[in-house]
C-alpha positions in Angstrom: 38.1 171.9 -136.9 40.8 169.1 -136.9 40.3 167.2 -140.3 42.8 164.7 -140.1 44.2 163.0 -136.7 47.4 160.1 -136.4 48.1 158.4 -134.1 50.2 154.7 -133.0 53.9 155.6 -133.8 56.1 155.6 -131.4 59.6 153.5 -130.5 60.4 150.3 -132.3 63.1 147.9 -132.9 64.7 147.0 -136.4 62.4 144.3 -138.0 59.5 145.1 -135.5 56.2 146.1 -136.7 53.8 148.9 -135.3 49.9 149.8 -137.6 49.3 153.7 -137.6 45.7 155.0 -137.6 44.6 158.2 -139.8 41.2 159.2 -138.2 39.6 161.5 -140.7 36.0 162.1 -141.8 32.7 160.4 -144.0 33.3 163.3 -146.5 37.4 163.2 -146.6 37.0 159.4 -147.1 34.4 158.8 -149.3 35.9 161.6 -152.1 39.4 161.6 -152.0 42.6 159.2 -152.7 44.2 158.9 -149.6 47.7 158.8 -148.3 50.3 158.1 -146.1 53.5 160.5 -146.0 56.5 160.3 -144.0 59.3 163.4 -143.4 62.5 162.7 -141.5 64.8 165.4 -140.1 66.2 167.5 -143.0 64.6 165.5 -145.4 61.9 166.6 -147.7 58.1 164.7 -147.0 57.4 162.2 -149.1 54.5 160.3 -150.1 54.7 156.1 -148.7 51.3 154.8 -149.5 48.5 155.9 -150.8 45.1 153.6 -151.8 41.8 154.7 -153.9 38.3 154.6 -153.2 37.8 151.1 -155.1 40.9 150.2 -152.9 44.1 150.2 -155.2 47.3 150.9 -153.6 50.4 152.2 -154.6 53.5 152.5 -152.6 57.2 153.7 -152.8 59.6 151.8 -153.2 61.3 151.7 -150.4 58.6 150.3 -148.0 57.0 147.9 -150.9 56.4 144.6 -149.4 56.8 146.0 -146.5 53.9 148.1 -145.4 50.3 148.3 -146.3 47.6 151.1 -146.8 43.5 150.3 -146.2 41.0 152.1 -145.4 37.8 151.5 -143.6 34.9 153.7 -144.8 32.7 152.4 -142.1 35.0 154.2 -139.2 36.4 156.8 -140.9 39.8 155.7 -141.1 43.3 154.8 -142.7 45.8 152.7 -141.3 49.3 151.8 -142.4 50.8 148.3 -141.2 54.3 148.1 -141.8 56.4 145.6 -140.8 59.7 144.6 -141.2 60.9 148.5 -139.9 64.3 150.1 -140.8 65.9 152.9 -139.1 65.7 154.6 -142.4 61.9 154.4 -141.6 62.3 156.8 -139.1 60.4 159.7 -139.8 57.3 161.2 -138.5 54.0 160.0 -140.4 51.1 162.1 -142.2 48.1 160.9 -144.0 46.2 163.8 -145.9 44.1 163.8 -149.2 46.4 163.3 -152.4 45.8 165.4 -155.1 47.6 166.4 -158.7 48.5 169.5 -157.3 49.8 168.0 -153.3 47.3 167.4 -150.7 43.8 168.1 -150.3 44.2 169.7 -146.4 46.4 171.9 -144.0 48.9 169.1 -142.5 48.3 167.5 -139.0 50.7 167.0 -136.3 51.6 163.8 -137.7 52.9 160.7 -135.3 56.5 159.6 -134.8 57.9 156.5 -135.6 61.4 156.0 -134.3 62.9 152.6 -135.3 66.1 151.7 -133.4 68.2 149.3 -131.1 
């Protein structure tokens, strides 16, 4: 069964804005920290974002101020707003469980964000 879905990347301009949507499950959501990941060509993935069950949030550095992890228990889902996009954003975009260890499920297909002119 497919655990964790994305979805709403797709082609933006520098400085535009686009929200991504993780749609995952009650039991995912309710027991996990959650987070957002991003891996561009050659690169290795990283984590972007990532927000607790009481809601704190913690980002990298290179999108803080920029983009911002919630959740919504009540729909089963995590969405990233970033604005303010830089073609070093470019990447294709995870969410998954984070753990000590990595990541609490097999990775999705992701969605791709592709920021340029």
């Amino acid at each position: 069964q497919v655990q964790l879905v994305e979805s709403g990347g797709g082609l933006v301009q520098p400085g535009g804005s686009l929200r991504l949507s993780c749609a995952t499950s009650r039991s995912i959501l309710s027991s996990n920290v959650m987070g957002w990941y991003r891996q561009a060509p050659g690169k290795e993935r990283e984590l972007v974002a990532a927000i607790t069950s009481g809601g704190s949030t913690n980002y990298a550095d290179s999108v803080k101020g920029r983009f911002t992890i919630s959740r919504d228990n009540a729909k089963n889902m995590v969405y990233l707003e970033m604005n303010s996009l830089k073609p070093e954003d470019t990447a294709v975009y995870y969410c998954n469980a984070r753990r000590n260890y990595g990541v609490g499920y097999n990775w999705g297909q992701g969605t791709q964000v592709t920021v340029s002119s």
